[in-house]
Structure formats: structure tokens, C-alpha cells
C-alpha positions as CSV (number, residue, x, y, z in Angstrom):
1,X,30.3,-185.7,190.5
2,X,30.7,-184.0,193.8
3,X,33.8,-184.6,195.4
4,X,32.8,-186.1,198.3
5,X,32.2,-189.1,196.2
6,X,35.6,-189.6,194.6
7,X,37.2,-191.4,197.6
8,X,36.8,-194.7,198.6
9,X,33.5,-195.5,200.3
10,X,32.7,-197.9,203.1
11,X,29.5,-199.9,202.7
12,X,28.2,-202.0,205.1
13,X,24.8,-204.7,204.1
14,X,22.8,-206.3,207.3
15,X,21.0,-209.3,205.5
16,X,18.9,-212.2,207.2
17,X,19.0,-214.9,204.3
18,X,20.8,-216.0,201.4
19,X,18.6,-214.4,198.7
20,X,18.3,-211.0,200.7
21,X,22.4,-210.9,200.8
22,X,22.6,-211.2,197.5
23,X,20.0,-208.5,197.1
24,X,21.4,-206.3,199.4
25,X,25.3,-207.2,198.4
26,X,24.8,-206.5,194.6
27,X,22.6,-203.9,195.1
28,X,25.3,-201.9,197.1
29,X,27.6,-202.2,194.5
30,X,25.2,-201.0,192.2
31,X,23.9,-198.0,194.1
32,X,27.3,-196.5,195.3
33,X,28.4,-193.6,193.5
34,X,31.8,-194.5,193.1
35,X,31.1,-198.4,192.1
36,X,34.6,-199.4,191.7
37,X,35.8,-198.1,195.0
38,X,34.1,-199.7,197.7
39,X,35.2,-201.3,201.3
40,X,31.7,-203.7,201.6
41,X,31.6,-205.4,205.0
42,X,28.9,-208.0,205.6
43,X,27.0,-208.5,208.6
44,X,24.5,-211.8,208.3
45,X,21.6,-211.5,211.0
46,X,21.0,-214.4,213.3
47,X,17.8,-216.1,213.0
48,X,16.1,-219.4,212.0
49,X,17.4,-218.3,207.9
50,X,21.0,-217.2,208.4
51,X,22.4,-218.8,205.7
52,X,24.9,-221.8,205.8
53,X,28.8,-221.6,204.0
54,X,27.0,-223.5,200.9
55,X,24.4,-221.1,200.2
56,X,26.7,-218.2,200.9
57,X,29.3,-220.1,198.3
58,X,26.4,-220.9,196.3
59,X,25.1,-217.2,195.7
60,X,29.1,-215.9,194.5
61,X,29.2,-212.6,196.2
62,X,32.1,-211.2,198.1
63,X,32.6,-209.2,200.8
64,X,35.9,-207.7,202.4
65,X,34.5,-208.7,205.6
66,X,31.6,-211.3,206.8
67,X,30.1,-211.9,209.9
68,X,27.2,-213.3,212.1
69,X,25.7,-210.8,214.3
70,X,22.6,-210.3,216.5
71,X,20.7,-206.6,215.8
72,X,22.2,-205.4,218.6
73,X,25.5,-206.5,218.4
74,X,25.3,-204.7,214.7
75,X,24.0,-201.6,216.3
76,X,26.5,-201.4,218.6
77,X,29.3,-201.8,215.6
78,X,27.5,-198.9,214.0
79,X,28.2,-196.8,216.9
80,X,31.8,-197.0,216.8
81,X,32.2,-197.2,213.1
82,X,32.0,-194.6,210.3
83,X,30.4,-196.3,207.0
84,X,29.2,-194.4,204.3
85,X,26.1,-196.3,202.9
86,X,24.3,-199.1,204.9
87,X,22.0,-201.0,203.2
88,X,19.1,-203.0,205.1
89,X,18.4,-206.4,203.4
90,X,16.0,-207.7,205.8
91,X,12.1,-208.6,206.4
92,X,10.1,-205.4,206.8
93,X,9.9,-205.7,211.0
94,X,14.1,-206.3,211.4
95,X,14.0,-203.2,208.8
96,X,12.4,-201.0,211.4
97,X,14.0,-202.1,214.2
98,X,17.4,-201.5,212.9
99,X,16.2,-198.0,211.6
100,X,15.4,-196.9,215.4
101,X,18.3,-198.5,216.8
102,X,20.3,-196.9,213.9
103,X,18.6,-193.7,214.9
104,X,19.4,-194.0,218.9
105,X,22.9,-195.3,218.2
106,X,24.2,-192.3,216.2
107,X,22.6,-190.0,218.5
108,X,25.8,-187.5,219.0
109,X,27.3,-188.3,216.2
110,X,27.9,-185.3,213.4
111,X,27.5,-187.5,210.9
112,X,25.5,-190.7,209.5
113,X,25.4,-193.3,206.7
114,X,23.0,-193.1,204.0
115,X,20.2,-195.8,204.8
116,X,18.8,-198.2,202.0
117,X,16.6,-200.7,202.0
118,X,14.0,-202.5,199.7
119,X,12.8,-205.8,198.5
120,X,14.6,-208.6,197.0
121,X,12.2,-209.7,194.7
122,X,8.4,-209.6,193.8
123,X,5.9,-208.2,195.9
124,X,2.7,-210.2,196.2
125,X,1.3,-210.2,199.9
126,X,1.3,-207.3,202.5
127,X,2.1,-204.2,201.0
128,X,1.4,-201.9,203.3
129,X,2.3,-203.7,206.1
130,X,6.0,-204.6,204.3
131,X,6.5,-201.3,203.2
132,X,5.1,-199.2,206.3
133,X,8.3,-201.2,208.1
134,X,10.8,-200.1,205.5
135,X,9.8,-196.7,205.7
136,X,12.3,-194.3,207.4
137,X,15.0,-195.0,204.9
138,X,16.9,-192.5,202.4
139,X,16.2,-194.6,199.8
140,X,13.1,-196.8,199.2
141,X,14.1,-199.2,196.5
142,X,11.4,-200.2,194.0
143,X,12.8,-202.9,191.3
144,X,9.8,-201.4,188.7
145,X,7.7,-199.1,187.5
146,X,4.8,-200.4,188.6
147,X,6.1,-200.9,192.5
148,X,7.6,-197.1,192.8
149,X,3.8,-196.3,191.9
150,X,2.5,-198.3,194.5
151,X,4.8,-197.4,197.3
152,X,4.3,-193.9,196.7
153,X,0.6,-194.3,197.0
154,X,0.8,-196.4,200.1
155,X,3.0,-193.7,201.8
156,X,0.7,-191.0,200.2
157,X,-2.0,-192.6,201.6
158,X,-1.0,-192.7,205.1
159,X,0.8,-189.1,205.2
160,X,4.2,-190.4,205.7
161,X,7.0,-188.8,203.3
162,X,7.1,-190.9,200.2
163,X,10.2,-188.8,198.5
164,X,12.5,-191.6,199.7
165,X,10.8,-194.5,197.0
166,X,13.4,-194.8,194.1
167,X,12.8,-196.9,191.2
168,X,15.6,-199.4,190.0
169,X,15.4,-202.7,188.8
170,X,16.5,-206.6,190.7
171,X,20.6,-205.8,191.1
172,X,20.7,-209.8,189.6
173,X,19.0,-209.5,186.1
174,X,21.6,-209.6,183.5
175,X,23.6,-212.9,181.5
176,X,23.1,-213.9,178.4
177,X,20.4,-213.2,176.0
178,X,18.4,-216.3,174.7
179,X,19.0,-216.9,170.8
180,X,17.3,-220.3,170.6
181,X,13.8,-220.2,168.3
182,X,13.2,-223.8,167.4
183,X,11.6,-225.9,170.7
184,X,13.0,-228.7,169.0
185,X,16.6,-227.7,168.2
186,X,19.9,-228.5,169.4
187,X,21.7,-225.8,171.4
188,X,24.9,-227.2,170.5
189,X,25.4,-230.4,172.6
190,X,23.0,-229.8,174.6
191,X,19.3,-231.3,174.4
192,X,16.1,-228.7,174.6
193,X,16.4,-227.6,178.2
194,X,12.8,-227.0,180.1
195,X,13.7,-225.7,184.1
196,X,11.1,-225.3,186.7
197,X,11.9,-223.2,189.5
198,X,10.6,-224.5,192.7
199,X,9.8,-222.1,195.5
200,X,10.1,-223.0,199.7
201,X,6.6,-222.0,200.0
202,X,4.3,-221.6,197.3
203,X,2.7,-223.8,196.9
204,X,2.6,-225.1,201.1
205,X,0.1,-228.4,200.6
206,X,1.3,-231.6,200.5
207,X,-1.0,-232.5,197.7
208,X,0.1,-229.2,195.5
209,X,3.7,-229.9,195.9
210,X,3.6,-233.7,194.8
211,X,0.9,-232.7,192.3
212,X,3.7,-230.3,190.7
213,X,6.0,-232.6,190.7
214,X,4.2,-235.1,189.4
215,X,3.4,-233.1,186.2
216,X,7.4,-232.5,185.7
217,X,7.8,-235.5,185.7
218,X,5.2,-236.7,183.3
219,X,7.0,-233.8,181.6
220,X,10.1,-235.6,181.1
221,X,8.6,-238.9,180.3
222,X,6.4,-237.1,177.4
223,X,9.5,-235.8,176.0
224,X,12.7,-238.0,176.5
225,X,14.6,-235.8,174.1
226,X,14.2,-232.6,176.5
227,X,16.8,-232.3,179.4
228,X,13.9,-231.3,182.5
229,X,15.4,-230.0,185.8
230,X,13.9,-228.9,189.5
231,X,15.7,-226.0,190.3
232,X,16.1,-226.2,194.0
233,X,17.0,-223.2,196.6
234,X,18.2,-225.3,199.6
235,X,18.9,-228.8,200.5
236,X,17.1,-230.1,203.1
237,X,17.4,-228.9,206.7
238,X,18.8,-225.6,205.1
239,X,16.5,-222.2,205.1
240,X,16.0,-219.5,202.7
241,X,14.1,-216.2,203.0
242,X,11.3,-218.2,203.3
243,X,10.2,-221.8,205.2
244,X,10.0,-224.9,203.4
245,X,8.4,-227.8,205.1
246,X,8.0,-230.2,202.4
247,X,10.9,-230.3,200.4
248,X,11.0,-231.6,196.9
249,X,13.8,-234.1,197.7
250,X,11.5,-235.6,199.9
251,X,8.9,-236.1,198.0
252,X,10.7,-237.3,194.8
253,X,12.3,-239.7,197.2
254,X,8.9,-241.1,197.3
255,X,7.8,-241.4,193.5
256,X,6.9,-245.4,193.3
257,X,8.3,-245.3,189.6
258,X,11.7,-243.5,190.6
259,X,12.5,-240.6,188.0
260,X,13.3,-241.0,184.4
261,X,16.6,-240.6,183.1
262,X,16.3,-237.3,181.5
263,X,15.3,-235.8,184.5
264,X,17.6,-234.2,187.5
265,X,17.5,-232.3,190.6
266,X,20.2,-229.1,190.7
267,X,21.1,-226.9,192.8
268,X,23.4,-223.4,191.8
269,X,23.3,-220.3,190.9
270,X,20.5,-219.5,189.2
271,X,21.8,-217.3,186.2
272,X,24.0,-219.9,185.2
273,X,21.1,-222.6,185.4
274,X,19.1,-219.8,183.2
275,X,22.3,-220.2,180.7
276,X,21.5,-223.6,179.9
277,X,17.3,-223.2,179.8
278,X,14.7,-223.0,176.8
279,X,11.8,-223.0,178.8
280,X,11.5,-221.7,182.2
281,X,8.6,-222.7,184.2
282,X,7.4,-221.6,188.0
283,X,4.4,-221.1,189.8
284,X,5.1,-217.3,191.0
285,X,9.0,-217.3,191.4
286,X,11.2,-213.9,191.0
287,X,13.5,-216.0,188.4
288,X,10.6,-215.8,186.0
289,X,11.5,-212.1,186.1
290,X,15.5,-213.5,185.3
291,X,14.5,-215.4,182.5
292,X,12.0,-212.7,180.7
293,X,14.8,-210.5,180.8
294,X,16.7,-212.8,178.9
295,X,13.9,-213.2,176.5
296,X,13.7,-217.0,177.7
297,X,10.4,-218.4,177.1
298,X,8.6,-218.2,180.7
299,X,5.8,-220.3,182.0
300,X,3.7,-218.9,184.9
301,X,1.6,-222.0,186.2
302,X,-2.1,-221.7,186.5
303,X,-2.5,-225.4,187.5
304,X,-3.4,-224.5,191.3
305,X,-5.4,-221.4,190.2
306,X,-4.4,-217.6,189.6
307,X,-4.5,-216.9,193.3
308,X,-3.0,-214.5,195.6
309,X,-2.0,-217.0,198.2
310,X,0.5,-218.1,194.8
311,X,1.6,-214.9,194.1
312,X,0.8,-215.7,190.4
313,X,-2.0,-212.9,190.2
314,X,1.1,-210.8,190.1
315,X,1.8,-211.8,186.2
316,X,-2.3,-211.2,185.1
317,X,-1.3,-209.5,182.3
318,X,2.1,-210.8,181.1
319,X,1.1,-212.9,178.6
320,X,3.0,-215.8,180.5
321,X,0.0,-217.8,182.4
322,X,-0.1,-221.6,180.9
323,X,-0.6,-225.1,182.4
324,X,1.4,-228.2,182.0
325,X,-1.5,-229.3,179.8
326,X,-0.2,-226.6,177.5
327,X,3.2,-227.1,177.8
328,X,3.0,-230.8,176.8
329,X,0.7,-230.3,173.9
330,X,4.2,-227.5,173.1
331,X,2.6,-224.1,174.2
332,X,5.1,-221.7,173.8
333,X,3.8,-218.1,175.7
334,X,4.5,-215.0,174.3
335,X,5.4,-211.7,176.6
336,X,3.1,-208.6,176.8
337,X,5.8,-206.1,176.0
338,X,4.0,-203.4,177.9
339,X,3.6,-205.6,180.4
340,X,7.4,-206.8,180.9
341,X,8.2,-203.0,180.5
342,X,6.8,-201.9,183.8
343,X,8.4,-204.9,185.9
344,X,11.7,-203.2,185.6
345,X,12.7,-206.1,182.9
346,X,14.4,-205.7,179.5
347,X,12.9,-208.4,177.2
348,X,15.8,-210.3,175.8
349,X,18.1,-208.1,177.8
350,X,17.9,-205.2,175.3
351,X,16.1,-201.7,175.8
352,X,12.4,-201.8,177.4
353,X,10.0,-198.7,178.2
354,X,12.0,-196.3,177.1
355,X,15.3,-197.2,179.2
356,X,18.0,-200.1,179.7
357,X,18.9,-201.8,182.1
358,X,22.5,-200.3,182.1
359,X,20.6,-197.3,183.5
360,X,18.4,-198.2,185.6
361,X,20.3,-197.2,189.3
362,X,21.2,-194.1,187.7
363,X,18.7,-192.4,189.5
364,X,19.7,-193.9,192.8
365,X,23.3,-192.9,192.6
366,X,22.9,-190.0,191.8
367,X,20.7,-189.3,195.3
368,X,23.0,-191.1,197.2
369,X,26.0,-188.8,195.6
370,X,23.4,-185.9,196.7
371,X,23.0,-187.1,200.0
372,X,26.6,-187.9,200.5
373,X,27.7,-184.5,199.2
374,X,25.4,-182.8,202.1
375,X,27.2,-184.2,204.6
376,X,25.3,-184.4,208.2
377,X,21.7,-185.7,207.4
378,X,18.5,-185.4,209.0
379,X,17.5,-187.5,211.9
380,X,15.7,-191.1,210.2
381,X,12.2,-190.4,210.7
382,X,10.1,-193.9,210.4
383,X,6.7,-193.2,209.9
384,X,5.7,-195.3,213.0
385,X,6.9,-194.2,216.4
386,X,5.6,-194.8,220.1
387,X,2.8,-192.2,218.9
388,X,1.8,-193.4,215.9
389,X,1.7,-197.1,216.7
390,X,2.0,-197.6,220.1
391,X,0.6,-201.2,220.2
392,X,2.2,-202.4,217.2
393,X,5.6,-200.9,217.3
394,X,7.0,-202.3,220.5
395,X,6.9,-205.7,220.1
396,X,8.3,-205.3,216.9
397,X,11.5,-203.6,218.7
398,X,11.2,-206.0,221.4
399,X,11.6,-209.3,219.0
400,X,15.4,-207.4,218.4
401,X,16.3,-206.6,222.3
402,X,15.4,-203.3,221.7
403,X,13.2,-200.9,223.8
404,X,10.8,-198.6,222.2
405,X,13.6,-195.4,222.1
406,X,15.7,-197.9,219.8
407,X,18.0,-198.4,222.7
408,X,19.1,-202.1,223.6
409,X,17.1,-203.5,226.1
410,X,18.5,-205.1,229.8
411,X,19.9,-208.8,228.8
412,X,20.7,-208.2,225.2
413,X,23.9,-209.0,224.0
414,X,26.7,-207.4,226.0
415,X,29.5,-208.0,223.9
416,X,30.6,-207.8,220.5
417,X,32.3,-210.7,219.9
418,X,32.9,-214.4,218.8
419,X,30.7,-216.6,220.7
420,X,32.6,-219.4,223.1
421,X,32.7,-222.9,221.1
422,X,29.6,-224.1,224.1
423,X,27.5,-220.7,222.8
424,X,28.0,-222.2,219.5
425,X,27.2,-225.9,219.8
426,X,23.9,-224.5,221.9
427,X,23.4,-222.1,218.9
428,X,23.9,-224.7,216.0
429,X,21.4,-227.4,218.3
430,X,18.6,-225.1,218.6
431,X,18.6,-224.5,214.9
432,X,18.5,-228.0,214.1
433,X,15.9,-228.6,215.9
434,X,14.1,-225.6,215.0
435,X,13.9,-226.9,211.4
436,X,13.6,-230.3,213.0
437,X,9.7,-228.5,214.4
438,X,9.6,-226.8,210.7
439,X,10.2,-229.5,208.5
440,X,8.8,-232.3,210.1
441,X,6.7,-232.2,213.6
442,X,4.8,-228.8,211.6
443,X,3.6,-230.5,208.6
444,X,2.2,-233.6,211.2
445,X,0.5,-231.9,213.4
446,X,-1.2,-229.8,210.7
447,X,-2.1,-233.2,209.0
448,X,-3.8,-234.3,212.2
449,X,-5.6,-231.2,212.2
450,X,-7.3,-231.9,209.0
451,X,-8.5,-235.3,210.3
């Protein structure tokens, strides 16, 4: 290992919601060279999804450091300070923004971090446009197989530089394998667990949502010896990486018959909820790629259709598509191997395709132990600039205070530093009523409109 790598390394992740820090957090300690050594500093970006102490406690990852910032208040951190690897855990616009502010704030400098960035979970919708904003990075990160393909042939395609896509796997698979065969057995004290994993917003209708929930529930009532839980990402007036208007607490609030007893609402991490399951079951959620790895029988729902608005056209193919009319009558789905091979999963966490999990960010260290071994780097080059997209690019700059050069713009931020307790009431009131708007002025107005 080049000796560059040997000493301790400072890290620092930008992430805009719960689920992308704990993408970007674990993902850092997977991809540094010298793992056990690292100084990781958080930085949480400010916006409508910047998670709350619960979720943060809720997703168990630690930093040395951990802190709120703006983009420019983060640029202007990067300036004065020397970190090794920075890793971008962000939507695809705050992505390039922070790459061209990166790019103007270490102009001058001999030296800069290695940039990485990626996606925290299955990618359904906008591909080009998602990716095209995340190129510019060192390191593209592609949890499969099947992605790296796909983002080197969007890259390809538009004659940007695709050498920077790496393929890796999700930095949260792991936990214990399933051994449970028998639907109908014990697991020790335990009854036969069956786990859906609701998303904030797939399905978005009204009518979807409460049908969903009405067929766990039915579920439950078919099957009083299973244990049935509604995995939930957020309570209510919390966000995630995406919006969810109608929460399922809501809605089960309303159920004229109540819930039955063998039915419950958690919250958690969701590897140790996938600890207790037999049957996980979701309509296009990442944690169906969680519990495949664990070799945990997975339901894909096709009660709403196979549709890309879902996202479950993404699993055509996995041998995991079922409705609840199947999973009452005891349907038990079956993995395509080949299938499961190419998401970047190890079936029942052993060996898959041809490697392991264990090895999967091999490939990525050992870049990043290439690139810090070469010392000064190449100015980032983003594939769109003020030439190539000049009516696209800035306003994407401009929704981060920053000017199409990457330098702040007049009236950004102009300090670095703890907000006064008035900044911070005004701050904490304008999110509450922002998800005030979300959660429930949105989903009446869009009823009216279907009048």
C-alpha cells in the first residue's frame, strides 16, 4: 500500500437526509484506504430534509464531528481545511453545485481531496438527469453490476469521461443470514414474522396508500399466529430523502375497526428489524435489496401494477413480484440467482457472481489509494459547464448561492458560524410550516383539483 495511505486520514461527508448520511457515512469508512484510521467530520446540509436528533440516533452512525451547514458555509470550510476524501451524499443538483464550488474554492491550493459521490439506494427514475449532476467526481459509485453498466453508457453516450464509475455494493448490506425454512415455525420465542416496508412516496395516492394498508391488515387478521409490522422511516412532521404527505400513522389512525392485536407500527433501524423478519414485503423499497442479501424471503408488490412511477419495474426479473392475494393463500417467492447477482447482493449473505461481499470496495480503495498516492489532482471537470448547459446549469448553482464560476453569490451566508437563538427559532418555524404545506395544505388542494 503506498505510503501516503498509512497515516491517518481526514474524511469529511456533506449529506442532505438521514438515509443519504448513512450512505455517505458508512460508505466513507468503507472506501478509505486505511479503514481503521479515519478523522470523519459530518456536515448535514440545510434544507426541507435535514434530519432531526431521532433519525440521526435512529440510523447509529458516528462521526468525530457533526454539523448543520448551508453549501456555502461548507464551501467556505473546505477552503481553509485540508481533508483527504470528501464524499458527496446528496441529490444529483446539490452534487453539482458543491463540485463547482469545490472546484472554485480550492483554486490556489496545491492540493485537493478526493471527491465521491453516488446513490444511496436503487435507481429507478431519471438516470441521466441524476447521474449527468454527479458527474465531475473521482469516484462514481455504482452499488451493482448492472448500474456501473448503465452509468458508463450514459456518460459514453454524452462524451463525458466515464472512467470515474466504480462498481461497489449498498455500504449497509450485511447482518445475519436467514436460517428459517418452515413459514409456519417458531423462531424461538418469537411468532412467524412478515415486515412491509413502507416508503414516503411510492405509492403518493390517497387511495394506494390506504388500499396497502388495508391488505396488511387483512394480513394480520388472516393469520393471527404471524407477528405483521409497518416498517416506518419517519414519524409524522419528520422528512426523509423523500416527501411523504400521507403518512401511514394517519391513515391507520382512521381504520373504523382499529388494528388487530398482532399487528404494530415500528420504527428503527432497519437491519435490526430485518433480524426479526420471515417475510419481507414492499412495493419498490431499497430494504428488499437488505433482506435478499440475507436470503430472507422478499415480496415485491404488484398490487398497483409493475410500473415505473413504483419503481417496481426495477425487480422484472428477480423472481420476487407477488400480490397480497399470494401472500395470503402462503406464496413464498423464490430469487433469480442471476438476477440477485448483478444487484450487487449476496443471496443469504454468502458469495454471489463470482465475488463477496467482503470484496466488493476493493476496487474503490484501491483508486482512492491511487489517487491519494499522486498527490496534487487534476482540476474537477463536471461534464456541464456555462458552455455546455448554459440554461440549465445556472439555476442549478443559483438554488445553492452560488454563481455560475462556483463562487458564492452577493447575500449568501457571510459567516461560518452558529446561528443566533432568533435565526434558529425563524429557521425551526419555517420548517414546520413547510411540512405543515407538504403534509397537509398539498394533499387538499390536489384533492380539490380532482373535483
Amino acid at each position: 500500500m503506498p505510503a501516503s495511505t498509512t497515516k491517518s486520514l481526514r474524511v469529511a461527508v456533506l449529506a442532505d437526509s438521514d438515509t443519504r448520511w448513512k450512505w455517505g457515512a458508512l460508505t466513507a469508512n468503507r472506501v478509505s484506504p486505511n479503514e481503521s484510521d479515519i478523522r470523519l467530520d459530518g456536515f448535514l446540509l440545510r434544507g426541507r430534509a435535514t434530519p432531526t436528533p431521532r433519525q440521526l440516533e435512529e440510523v447509529g452512525v458516528r462521526a468525530d464531528s457533526l454539523r448543520e451547514v448551508t453549501a456555502v458555509e461548507f464551501l467556505r470550510h473546505m477552503k481553509g481545511e485540508t481533508y483527504d476524501i470528501v464524499v458527496l451524499a446528496l441529490v444529483g443538483g446539490a452534487v453539482q453545485a458543491v463540485l463547482h464550488g469545490l472546484g472554485h474554492a480550492r483554486q490556489g491550493h496545491e492540493k485537493r481531496p478526493v471527491v465521491v459521490t453516488g446513490y444511496v439506494g436503487v435507481v429507478y427514475e431519471k438516470l441521466a438527469d441524476g447521474l449527468l449532476l454527479r458527474h465531475g467526481a473521482d469516484l462514481v459509485l455504482a452499488n451493482s453490476r448492472q448500474d456501473a453498466e448503465r452509468f458508463r453508457a450514459v456518460f459514453e453516450g454524452v462524451g463525458a469521461d466515464a472512467s470515474a464509475v466504480t462498481e461497489v455494493a449498498l455500504p449497509f448490506l450485511g447482518g445475519r443470514p436467514y436460517a428459517g425454512n418452515d413459514p409456519s415455525a417458531q423462531r424461538g420465542s418469537r411468532p412467524y414474522t412478515v415486515v412491509f416496508a413502507a416508503q414516503p412516496s411510492v405509492p403518493e395516492r390517497r387511495g394506494d396508500r390506504t388500499y396497502l394498508l388495508n391488505r396488511l391488515v387483512q394480513h394480520a387478521r388472516l393469520h393471527p399466529d404471524r407477528e405483521v409490522l409497518l416498517k416506518l422511516r419517519s414519524k409524522p412532521g419528520e422528512h426523509t430523502t423523500h416527501i411523504e404527505e400521507l403518512p401511514y400513522q394517519k391513515l391507520a389512525q382512521r381504520l373504523p375497526d382499529g388494528l388487530p392485536a398482532n399487528f404494530r407500527l415500528v420504527y428503527g433501524n432497519m437491519g435490526e428489524v430485518l433480524d426479526r423478519s420471515d417475510l419481507l414485503v414492499t412495493v419498490s423499497s431499497t430494504a428488499a435489496l437488505e433482506s435478499l442479501h440475507r436470503g430472507i424471503p422478499t415480496v415485491v408488490l404488484t398490487d398497483l401494477g409493475v410500473r415505473e412511477a413504483l419503481g417496481n419495474h426495477h425487480f422484472v426479473g428477480s423472481g420476487c413480484l407477488a400480490s397480497w392475494d399470494q401472500l395470503d393463500a402462503g406464496h413464498r417467492p423464490l430469487p433469480d440467482p442471476t438476477w440477485v447477482a448483478r444487484q450487487g447482493v449476496a443471496a443469504g449473505g454468502t458469495p454471489s457472481g463470482g465475488g463477496s461481499y467482503e470484496t466488493a470496495f476493493d476496487a474503490a480503495r484501491e483508486r482512492i489509494a491511487g489517487l491519494l498516492a499522486a498527490g496534487e489532482l487534476p482540476p474537477l471537470a463536471p461534464y456541464y459547464t456555462p458552455v455546455t448547459a448554459p440554461g440549465y446549469l445556472p439555476g442549478i448553482l443559483a438554488r445553492h448561492h452560488l454563481a455560475p464560476d462556483g463562487s458564492p453569490l452577493p447575500g449568501a451566508p457571510a459567516a461560518d458560524k452558529e446561528p443566533s437563538p432568533v435565526r434558529q427559532m425563524v429557521r425551526r418555524a419555517a420548517r414546520g410550516a413547510y411540512r405543515h404545506g407538504v403534509q397537509r395544505v398539498a394533499p387538499v388542494i390536489r384533492r380539490m383539483g380532482e373535483l
